[in-house]
C-alpha positions as CSV (number, residue, x, y, z in Angstrom):
1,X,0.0,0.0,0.0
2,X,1.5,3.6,-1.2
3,X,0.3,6.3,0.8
4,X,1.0,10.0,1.2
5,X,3.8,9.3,3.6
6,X,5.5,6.4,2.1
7,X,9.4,6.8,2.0
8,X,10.5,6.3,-1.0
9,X,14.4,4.8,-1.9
10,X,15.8,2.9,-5.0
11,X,18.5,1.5,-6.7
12,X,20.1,3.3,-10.0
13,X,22.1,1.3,-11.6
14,X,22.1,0.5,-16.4
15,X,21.3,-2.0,-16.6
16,X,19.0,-2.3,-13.2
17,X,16.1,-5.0,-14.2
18,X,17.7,-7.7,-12.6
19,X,19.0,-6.3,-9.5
20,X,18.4,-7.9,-6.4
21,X,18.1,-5.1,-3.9
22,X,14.8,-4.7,-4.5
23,X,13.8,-7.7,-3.3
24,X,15.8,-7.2,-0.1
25,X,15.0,-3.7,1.0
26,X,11.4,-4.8,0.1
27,X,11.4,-7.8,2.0
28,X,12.7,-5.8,5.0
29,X,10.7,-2.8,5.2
30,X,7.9,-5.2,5.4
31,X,9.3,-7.4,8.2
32,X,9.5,-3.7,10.2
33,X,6.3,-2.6,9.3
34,X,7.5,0.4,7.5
35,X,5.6,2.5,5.3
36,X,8.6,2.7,2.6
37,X,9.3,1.7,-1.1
38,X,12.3,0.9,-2.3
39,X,12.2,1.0,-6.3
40,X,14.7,0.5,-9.2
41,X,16.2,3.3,-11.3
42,X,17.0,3.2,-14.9
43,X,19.2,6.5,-15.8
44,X,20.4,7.6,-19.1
45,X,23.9,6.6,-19.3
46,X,25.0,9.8,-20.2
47,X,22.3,11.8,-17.6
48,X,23.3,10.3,-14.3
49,X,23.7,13.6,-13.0
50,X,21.2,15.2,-14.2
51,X,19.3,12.5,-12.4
52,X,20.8,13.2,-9.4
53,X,20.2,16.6,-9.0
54,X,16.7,15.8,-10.3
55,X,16.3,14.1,-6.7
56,X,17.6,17.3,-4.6
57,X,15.4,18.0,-2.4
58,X,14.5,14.6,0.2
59,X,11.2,13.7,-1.5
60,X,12.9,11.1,-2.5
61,X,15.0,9.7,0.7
62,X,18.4,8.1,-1.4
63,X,19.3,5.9,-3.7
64,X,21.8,2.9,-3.9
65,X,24.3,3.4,-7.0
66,X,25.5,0.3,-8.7
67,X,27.3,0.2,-12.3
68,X,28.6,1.8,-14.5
69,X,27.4,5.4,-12.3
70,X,29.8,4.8,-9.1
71,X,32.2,7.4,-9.7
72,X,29.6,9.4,-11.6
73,X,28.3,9.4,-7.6
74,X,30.7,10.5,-6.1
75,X,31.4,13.6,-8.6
76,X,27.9,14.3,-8.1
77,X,27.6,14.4,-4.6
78,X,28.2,17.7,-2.0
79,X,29.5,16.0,0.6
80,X,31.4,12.7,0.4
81,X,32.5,10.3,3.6
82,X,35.7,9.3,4.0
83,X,34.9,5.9,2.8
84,X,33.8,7.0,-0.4
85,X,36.4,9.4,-0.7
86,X,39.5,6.9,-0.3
87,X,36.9,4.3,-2.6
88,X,37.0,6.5,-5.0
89,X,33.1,6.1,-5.9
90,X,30.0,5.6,-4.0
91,X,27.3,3.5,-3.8
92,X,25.4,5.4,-1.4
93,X,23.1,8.7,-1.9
94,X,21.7,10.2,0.2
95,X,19.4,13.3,-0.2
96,X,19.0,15.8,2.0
97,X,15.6,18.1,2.2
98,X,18.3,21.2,2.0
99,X,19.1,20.2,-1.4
100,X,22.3,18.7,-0.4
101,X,23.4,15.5,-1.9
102,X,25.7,13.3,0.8
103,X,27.4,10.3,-0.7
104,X,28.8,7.0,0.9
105,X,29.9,3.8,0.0
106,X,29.0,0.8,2.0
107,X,30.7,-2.0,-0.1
108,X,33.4,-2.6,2.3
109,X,31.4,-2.5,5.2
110,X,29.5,-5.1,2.8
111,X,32.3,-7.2,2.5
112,X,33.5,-7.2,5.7
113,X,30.3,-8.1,7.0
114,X,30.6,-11.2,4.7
115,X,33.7,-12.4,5.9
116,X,32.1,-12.2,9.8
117,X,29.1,-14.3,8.6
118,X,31.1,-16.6,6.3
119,X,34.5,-17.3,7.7
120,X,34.0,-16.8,11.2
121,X,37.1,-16.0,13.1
122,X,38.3,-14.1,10.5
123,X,40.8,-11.2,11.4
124,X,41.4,-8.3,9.1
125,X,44.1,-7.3,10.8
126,X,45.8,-10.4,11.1
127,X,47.6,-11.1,7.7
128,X,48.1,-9.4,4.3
129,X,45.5,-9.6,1.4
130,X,45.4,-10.1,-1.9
131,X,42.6,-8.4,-3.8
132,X,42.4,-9.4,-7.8
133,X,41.6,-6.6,-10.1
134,X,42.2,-2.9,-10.4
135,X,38.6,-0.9,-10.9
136,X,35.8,0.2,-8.3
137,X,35.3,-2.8,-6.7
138,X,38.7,-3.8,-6.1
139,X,39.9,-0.1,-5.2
140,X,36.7,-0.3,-2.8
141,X,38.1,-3.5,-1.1
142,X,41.0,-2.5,-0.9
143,X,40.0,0.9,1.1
144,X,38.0,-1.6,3.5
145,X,41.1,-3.6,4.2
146,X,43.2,-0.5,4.8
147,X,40.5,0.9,7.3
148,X,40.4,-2.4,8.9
149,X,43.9,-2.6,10.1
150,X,45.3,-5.0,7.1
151,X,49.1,-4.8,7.7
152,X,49.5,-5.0,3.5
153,X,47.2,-5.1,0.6
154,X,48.3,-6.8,-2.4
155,X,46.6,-5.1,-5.5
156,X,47.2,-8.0,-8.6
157,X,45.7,-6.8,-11.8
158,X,47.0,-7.7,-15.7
159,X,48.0,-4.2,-16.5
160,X,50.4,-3.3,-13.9
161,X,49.9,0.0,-14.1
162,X,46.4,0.3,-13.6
163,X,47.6,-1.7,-10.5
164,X,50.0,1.1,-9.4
165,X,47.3,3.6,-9.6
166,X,44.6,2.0,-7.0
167,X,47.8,1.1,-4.8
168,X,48.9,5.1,-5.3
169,X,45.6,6.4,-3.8
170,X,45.2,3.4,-1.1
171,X,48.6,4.6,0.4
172,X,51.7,2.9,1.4
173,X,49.7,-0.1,2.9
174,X,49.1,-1.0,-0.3
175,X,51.5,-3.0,-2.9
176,X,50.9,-3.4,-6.8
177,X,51.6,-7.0,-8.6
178,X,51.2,-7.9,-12.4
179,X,49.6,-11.1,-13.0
180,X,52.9,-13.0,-14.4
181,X,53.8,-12.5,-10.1
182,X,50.5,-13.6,-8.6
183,X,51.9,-16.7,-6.8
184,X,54.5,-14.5,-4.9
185,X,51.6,-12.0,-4.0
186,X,49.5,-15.1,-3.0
187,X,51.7,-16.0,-0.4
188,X,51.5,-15.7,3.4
189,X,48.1,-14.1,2.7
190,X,45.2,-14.0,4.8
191,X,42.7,-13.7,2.2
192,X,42.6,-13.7,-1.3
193,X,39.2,-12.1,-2.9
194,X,37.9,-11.5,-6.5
195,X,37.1,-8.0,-7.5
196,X,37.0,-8.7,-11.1
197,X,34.0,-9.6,-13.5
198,X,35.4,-12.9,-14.4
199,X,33.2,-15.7,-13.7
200,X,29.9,-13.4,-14.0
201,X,26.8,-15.6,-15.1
202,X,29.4,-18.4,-15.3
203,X,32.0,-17.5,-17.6
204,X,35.7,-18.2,-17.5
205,X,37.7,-18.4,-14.7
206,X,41.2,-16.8,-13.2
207,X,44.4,-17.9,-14.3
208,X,45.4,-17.3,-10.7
209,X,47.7,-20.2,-8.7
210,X,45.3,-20.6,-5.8
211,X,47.4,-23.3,-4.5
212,X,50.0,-20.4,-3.4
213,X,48.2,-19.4,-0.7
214,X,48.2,-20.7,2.8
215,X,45.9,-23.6,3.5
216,X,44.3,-21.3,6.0
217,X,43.4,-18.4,3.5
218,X,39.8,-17.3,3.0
219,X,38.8,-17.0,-0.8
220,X,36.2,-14.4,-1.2
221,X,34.2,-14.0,-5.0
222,X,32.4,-10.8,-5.3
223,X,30.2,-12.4,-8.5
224,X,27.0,-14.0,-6.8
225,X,25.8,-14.7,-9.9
226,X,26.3,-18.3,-9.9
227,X,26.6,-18.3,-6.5
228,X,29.7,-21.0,-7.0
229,X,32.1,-19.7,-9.3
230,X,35.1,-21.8,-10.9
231,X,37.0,-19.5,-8.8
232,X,35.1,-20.5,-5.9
233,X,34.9,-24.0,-6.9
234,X,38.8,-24.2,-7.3
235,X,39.1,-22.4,-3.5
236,X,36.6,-25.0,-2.2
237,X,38.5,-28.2,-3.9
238,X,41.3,-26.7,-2.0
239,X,40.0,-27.0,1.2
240,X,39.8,-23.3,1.7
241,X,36.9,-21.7,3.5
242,X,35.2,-19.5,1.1
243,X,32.7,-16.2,1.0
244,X,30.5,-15.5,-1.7
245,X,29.5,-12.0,-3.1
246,X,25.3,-12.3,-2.0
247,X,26.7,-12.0,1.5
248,X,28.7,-9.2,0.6
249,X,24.9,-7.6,-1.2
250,X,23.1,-8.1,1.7
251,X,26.3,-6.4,4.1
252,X,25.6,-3.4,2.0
253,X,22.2,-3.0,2.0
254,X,22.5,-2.9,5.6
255,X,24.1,0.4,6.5
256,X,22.1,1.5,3.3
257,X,18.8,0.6,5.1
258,X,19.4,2.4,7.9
259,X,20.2,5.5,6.1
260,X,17.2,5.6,4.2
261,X,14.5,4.8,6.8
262,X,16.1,6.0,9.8
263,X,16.5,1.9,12.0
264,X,18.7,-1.2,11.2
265,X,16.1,-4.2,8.9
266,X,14.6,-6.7,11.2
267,X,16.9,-9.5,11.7
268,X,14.4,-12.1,11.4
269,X,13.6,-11.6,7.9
270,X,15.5,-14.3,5.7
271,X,16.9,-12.1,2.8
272,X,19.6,-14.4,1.6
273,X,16.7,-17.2,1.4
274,X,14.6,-15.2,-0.8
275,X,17.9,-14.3,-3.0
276,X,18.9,-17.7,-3.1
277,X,15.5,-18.6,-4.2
278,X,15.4,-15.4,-7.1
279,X,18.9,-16.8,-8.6
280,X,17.7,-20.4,-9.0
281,X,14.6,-19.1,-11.5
């Protein structure tokens, strides 16, 4: 039921239609009893900020920003957190009824909130990382890690430059590795985690020696769609504990919740279940 006090909140995102945050915002504001909407945006690709600043104002209370806009965010915003600052994008609008536009990005929150669920125990601090890739998502993790206390994140990407770059605005916690050096960047690591788009709707798979890591390192895939990647599937036959990128969803709609409609979602509503059961159809 819409009424004349629903809050409204969305996702904006090209292409958008098969987004899953819908579903869980949805399912949550529900569970709470709150008179709220959460609804999927479909910008222009080159309008996004005229779309923004069409939303100045609070009528409508924020949005969640997936690709290709996440930098687009940031640029657009009036205010930016530190997360989203040393991210270098957001994911996370929120709209203030003075017109000002504050942005955020939750991802690493999101991921590190996946590693508590999934590989309980696990210590941030404890051990360097290895993060595979070199755009948003990896710089994104790799800013989460460096908040968290990680005494060195290992940035591996094919183009070693691009590498250099995210390690440049990370900071000196931060080392750069070309592929042809992955095993030596693998080892001693605490965790080694996915940032790339390989293995999305089950293609391909990294040409990455897993078996260079220590048999206690957590493999993390931020694709949840298969659930499973090859990349995971290679972790598992391992025998490494793994964390899949759903987890990592549902850890960012969280703090994006709360911002939107003012209280944490109910903890007894089974997002992940209703996910689970979306990706199977």
């Amino acid at each position: 039921m819409i009424t004349g006090a629903t809050l409204v909140a969305g996702v904006a995102g090209a292409p958008v239609r098969h987004s899953l945050s819908p579903m869980i915002h949805n399912a949550w504001l529900a569970g709470a009893g709150i008179d709220g909407v959460y609804v999927p945006f479909s910008p222009p690709a080159d309008g996004f900020v005229r779309f923004v600043n069409g939303l100045r104002g609070g009528a409508v209370r924020g949005i969640n920003v997936t690709l290709p806009f996440k930098e687009e965010a940031l640029m657009a915003a009036d205010d930016i957190s530190p997360r989203a600052e040393l991210a270098g994008a957001a994911n996370l609008l929120v709209f203030s009824p003075t017109g000002m536009v504050l942005a955020d990005n939750t991802d690493g929150l999101g991921l590190l909130h996946a590693f508590a669920v999934q590989a309980p125990g696990f210590d941030p601090a404890a051990g360097p990382v290895a993060i595979l890739g070199a755009g948003g998502a990896a710089r994104g993790a790799a800013a989460a890690f460096a908040q968290a206390g990680c005494p060195q994140v290992r940035i591996i990407n094919r183009t070693f430059q691009r590498a250099e770059e995210v390690a440049g605005t990370i900071g000196p916690v931060a080392a750069p590795y070309p592929l042809d050096r992955a095993a030596e960047a693998l080892a001693g690591v605490n965790a080694v985690i996915n940032a790339t788009s390989v293995g999305l709707s089950g293609q391909g798979d990294l040409a990455v020696p897993l078996g260079a890591s220590p048999d206690a390192a957590v493999v993390m895939d931020m694709v949840y769609k298969p659930l499973k990647t090859a990349f995971l599937a290679r972790a598992e036959a391992l025998g490494r504990r793994t964390v899949d990128g759903l987890e990592m969803l549902i850890g960012q709609a969280i703090p994006s919740f709360e911002a939107f409609y003012g209280r944490p979602p109910p903890p007894d509503v089974d997002v992940r279940a209703l996910c689970l059961e979306a990706l199977v159809q």
